[in-house]
MIMARNU-81002 format. One line per field, with one value per residue (C-alpha): residue in three letters; x, y, z. Coordinates in steps of 0.5 Angstrom, whole numbers, always signed. Layout:
<recs>
type ALA,...
x X,...
y Y,...
z Z,...
</recs>
This chain:
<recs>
type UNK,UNK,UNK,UNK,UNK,UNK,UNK,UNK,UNK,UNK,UNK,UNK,UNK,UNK,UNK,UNK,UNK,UNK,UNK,UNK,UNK,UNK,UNK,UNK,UNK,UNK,UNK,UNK,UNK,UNK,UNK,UNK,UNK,UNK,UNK,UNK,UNK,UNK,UNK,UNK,UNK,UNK,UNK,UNK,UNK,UNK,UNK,UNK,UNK,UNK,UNK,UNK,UNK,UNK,UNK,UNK,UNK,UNK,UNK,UNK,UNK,UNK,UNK,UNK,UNK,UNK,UNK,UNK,UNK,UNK,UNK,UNK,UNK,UNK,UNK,UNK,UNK,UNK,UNK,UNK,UNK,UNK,UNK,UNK,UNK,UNK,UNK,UNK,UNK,UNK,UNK,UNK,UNK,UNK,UNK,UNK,UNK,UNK,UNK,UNK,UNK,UNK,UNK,UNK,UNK,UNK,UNK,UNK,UNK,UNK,UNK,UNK,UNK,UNK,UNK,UNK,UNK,UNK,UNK,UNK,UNK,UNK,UNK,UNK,UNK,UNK,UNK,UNK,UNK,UNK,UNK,UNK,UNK,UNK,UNK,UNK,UNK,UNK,UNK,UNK,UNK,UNK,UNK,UNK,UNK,UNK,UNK,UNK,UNK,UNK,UNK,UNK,UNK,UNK,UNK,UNK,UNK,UNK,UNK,UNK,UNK,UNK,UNK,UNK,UNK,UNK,UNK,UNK,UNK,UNK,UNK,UNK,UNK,UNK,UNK,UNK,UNK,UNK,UNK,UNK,UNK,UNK,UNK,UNK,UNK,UNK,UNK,UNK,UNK,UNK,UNK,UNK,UNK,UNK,UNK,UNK,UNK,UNK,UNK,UNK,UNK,UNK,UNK,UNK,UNK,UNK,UNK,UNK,UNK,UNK,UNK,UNK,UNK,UNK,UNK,UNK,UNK,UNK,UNK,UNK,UNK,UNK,UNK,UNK,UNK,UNK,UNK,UNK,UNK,UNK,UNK,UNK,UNK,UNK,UNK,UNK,UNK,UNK,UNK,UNK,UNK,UNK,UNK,UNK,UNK,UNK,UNK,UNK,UNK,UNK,UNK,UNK,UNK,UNK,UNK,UNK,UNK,UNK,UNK,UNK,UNK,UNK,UNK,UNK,UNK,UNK,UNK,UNK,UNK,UNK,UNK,UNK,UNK,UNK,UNK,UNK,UNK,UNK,UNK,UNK,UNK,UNK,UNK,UNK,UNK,UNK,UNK,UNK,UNK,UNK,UNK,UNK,UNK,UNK,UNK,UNK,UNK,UNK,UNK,UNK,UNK,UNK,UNK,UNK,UNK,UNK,UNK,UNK,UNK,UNK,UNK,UNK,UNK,UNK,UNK,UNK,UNK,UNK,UNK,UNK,UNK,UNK,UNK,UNK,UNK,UNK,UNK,UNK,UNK,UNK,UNK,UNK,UNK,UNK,UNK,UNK,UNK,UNK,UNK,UNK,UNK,UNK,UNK,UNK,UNK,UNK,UNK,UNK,UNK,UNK,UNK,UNK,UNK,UNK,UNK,UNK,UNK,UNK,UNK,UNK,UNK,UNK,UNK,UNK,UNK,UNK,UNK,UNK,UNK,UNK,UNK,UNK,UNK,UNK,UNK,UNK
x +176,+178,+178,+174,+178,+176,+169,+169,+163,+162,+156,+156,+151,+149,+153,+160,+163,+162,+161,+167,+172,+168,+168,+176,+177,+173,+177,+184,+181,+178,+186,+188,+183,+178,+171,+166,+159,+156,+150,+147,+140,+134,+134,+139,+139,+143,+151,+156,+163,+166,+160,+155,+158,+159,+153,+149,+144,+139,+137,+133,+136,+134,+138,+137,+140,+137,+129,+123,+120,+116,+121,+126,+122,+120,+128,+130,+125,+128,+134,+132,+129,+136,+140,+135,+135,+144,+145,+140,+145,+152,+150,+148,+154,+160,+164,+171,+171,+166,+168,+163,+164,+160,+153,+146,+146,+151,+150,+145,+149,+156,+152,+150,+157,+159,+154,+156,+164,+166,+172,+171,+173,+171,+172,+172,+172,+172,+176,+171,+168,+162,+156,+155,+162,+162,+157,+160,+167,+168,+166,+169,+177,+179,+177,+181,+182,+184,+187,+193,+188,+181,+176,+171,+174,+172,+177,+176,+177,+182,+188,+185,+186,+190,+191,+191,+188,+182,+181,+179,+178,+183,+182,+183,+190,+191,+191,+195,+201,+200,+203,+200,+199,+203,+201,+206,+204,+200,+198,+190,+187,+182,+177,+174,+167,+163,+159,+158,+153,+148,+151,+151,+146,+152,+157,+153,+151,+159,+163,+160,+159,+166,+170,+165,+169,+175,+180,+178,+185,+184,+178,+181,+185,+180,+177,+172,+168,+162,+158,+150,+144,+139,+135,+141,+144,+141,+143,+150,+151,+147,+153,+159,+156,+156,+163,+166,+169,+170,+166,+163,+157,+153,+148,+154,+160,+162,+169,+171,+178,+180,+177,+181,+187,+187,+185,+189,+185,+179,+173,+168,+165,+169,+166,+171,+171,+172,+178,+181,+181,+184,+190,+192,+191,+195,+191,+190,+182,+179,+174,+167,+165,+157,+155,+149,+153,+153,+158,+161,+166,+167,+170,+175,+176,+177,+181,+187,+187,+189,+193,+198,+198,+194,+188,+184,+178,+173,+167,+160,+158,+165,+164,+163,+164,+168,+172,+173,+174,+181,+182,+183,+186,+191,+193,+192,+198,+203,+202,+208,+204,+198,+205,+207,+200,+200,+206,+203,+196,+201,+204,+199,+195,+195,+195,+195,+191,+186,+192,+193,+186,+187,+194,+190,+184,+189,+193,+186,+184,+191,+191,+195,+196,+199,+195,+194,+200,+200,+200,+205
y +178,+184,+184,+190,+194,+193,+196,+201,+203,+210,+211,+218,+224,+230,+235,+238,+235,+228,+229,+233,+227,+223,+227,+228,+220,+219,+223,+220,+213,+215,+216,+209,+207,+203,+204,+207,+208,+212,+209,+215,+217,+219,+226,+228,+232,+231,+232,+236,+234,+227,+224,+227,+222,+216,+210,+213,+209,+212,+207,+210,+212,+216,+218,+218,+223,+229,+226,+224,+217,+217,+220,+214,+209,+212,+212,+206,+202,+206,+205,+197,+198,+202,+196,+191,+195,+196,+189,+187,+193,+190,+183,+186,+191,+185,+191,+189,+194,+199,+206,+210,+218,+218,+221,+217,+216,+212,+207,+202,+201,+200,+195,+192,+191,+189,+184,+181,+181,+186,+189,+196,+202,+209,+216,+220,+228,+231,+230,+226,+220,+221,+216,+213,+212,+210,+205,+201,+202,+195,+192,+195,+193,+201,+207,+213,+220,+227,+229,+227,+225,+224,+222,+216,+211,+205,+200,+194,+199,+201,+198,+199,+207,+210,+217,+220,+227,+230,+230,+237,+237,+238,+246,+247,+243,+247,+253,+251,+253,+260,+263,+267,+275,+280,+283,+290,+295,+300,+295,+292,+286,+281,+278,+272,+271,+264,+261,+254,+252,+256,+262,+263,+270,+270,+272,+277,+280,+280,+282,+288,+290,+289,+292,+298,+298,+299,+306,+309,+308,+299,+300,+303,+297,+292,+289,+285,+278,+276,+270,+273,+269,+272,+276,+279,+281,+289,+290,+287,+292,+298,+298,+297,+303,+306,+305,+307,+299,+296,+290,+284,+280,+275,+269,+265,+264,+259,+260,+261,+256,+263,+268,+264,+264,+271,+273,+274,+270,+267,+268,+263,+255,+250,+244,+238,+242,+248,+247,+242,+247,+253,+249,+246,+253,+255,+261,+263,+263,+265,+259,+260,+253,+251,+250,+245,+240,+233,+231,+238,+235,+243,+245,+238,+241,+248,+246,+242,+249,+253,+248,+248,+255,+256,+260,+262,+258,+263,+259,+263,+266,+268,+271,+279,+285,+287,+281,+280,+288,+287,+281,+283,+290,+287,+282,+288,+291,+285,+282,+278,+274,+272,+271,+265,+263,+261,+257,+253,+253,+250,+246,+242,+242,+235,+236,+229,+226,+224,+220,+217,+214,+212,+209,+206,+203,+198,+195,+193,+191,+187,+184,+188,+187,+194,+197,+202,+207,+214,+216,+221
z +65,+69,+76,+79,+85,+91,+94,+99,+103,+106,+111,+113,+113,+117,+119,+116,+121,+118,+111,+110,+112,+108,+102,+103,+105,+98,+94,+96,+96,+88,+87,+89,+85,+90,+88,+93,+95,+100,+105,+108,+112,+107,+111,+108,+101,+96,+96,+93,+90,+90,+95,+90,+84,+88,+87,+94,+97,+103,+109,+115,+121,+128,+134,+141,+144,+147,+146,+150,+152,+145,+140,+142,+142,+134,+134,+136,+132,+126,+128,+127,+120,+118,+120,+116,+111,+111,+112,+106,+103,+103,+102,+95,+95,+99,+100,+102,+108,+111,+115,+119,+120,+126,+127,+128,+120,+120,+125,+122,+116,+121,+126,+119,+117,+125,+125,+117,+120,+114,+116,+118,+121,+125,+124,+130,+129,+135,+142,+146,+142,+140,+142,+136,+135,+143,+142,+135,+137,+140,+135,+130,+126,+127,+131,+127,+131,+131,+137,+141,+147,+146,+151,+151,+148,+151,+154,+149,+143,+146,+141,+136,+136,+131,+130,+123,+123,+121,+114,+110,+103,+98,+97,+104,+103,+98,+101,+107,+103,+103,+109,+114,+112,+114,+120,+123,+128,+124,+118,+117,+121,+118,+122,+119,+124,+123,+127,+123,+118,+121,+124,+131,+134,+140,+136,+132,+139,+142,+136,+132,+141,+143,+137,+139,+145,+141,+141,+134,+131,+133,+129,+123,+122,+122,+115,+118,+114,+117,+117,+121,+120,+116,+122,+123,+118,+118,+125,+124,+118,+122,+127,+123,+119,+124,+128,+120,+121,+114,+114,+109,+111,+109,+112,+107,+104,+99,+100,+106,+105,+101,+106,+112,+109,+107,+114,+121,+125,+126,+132,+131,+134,+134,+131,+128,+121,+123,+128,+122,+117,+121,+124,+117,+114,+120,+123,+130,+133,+138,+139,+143,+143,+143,+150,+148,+144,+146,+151,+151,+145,+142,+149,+148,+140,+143,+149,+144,+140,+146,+150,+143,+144,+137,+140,+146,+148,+150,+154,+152,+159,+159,+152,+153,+149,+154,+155,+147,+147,+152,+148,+142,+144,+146,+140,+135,+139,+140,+133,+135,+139,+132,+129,+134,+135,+127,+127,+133,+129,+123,+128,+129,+123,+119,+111,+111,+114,+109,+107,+113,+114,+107,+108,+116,+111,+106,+112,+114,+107,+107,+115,+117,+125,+126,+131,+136,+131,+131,+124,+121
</recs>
């Protein structure tokens, strides 16, 4: 009789920032030859790429954060459902281990997971541990972060803390090889402008204002891609038509992996993905972090770019055309200084990092004591 390989849950959902580790680390683990099955909540709809092959099971999950007396309640007796439902899951499935991406989506199946002692293990993708990474990371084998520093972590997860990067998917890695553009005093500047998912209005209101404020010989030289949401759109045209800037817009790119890499720099949020991808790829950003995120984590991601000289963090009350205007002169007129904030970018970047979670994941499987390791 064949022996099947050992079985690997995933429960991830939501946002990019933790379906995107998930699909990376799926993809590496389907090399080595694990099998995988992904738990994620019934509100998410179906996924793409490697996740949207995977044998996926939908449990309910609600997250508590932010809401009001009644919706948490709503959320909590949820929350005891999903678990219910999660533990029913596993003992079906009787994987060898189980690994959350963080996010309310995943909590019910790692409480699940904790509480039938599987082996199992966290990602956490941004610089401040996330609160439902916080609450499962105590009881968890591993906790797998991105940053050098990360806040949050509580005492007794502590040792088992391992750094192994932000896993991207394979075409961001892919494209990380090509090197930074060629960037002289008079030659054009590409500006990559995204706001997430949904776009950001803050951005479509700074940027278009700001390159405005430029000399006309600067606005010459920009190519400008922009992601607007879709009642910004035409305003955001109107106005580069008229500055005579040559700007592409759209409410969304497929290929934005392509578009960063063929760009000088980045100005956008800095959610998980996002700085991820623009560190592997090697580009300088200037990052305006969302100010309504939980525990502030995009401030954290943004400060771990600037702090490495990789960018700038600009706080969004400190995000004017002014401002951006002086900025952005002044980095035209240095190319030197995008130059060396690039190499910084690729300095810190981790290509491997799916690799590393991977490798973190076997020695789990295998009982390796290691613990608390930075990983290459």
């Amino acid at each position: 009789m064949t022996q099947l390989s050992p079985l690997i849950v995933l429960a991830a959902g939501g946002t990019g920032g933790h379906v995107f580790p998930a699909e990376a680390l799926a993809n590496e683990l389907g090399r080595r030859g694990f099998r995988l099955a992904l738990i994620t909540d019934r509100r998410g709809g179906a996924y793409g790429g490697v996740l949207g092959e995977l044998e996926t099971y939908r449990i309910r999950a609600g997250g508590v954060a932010g809401k009001n007396l009644f919706a948490r309640i709503k959320s909590v007796f949820e929350l005891a459902i999903g678990t219910l439902q999660a533990r029913s899951l596993l003992k079906k499935l009787k994987p060898e281990t189980v690994i959350g991406f963080g996010g309310y989506a995943s909590v019910p199946t790692m409480l699940a997971a904790c509480f039938g002692n599987y082996k199992t293990a966290l990602h956490e993708q941004n610089a401040v541990l996330g609160r439902a990474n916080r609450l499962l990371a105590p009881r968890v084998d591993r906790v797998a972060t991105c940053f050098d520093s990360i806040e949050g972590v509580p005492e007794k997860a502590q040792a088992n803390v391992c750094q192994t990067g932000m896993p991207v998917r394979d075409s961001v890695t892919r494209i990380g090889a090509q090197p930074y553009p060629d960037l002289k005093d008079d030659s054009i500047v590409r500006l990559l402008i995204i706001g997430g998912s949904q776009g950001a209005r803050v951005l479509s209101d700074v940027v278009p204002a700001a390159l405005g404020e430029l000399p006309e010989d600067q606005r010459k030289r920009l190519h400008v891609t922009q992601q607007c949401r879709p009642e910004d759109l035409e305003r955001v045209r109107r106005v580069y038509g008229k500055l005579g800037i040559n700007a592409e817009l759209d409410t969304f790119f497929s290929d934005i992996p392509e578009r960063l890499a063929a760009s000088h720099m980045l100005i956008g949020r800095s959610g998980a993905s996002t700085v991820a991808e623009v560190t592997v790829i090697g580009r300088p950003s200037i990052l305006i972090p969302y100010p309504h995120a939980i525990d502030d984590h995009q401030a954290k991601n943004a400060h771990a770019v600037d702090e490495a000289g990789a960018g700038w963090l600009m706080p969004e009350k400190a995000f004017t055309a002014e401002a951006l205007a002086k900025r952005l002169g002044s980095l035209m007129d240095m190319p030197a200084t995008l130059i060396k904030a690039a190499a910084c970018a690729k300095a810190v970047g981790k290509p491997q990092a799916a690799e590393n979670l991977a490798d973190m994941i076997c020695k789990l499987l295998n009982g390796d004591p290691d613990q608390g390791r930075k990983a290459a």
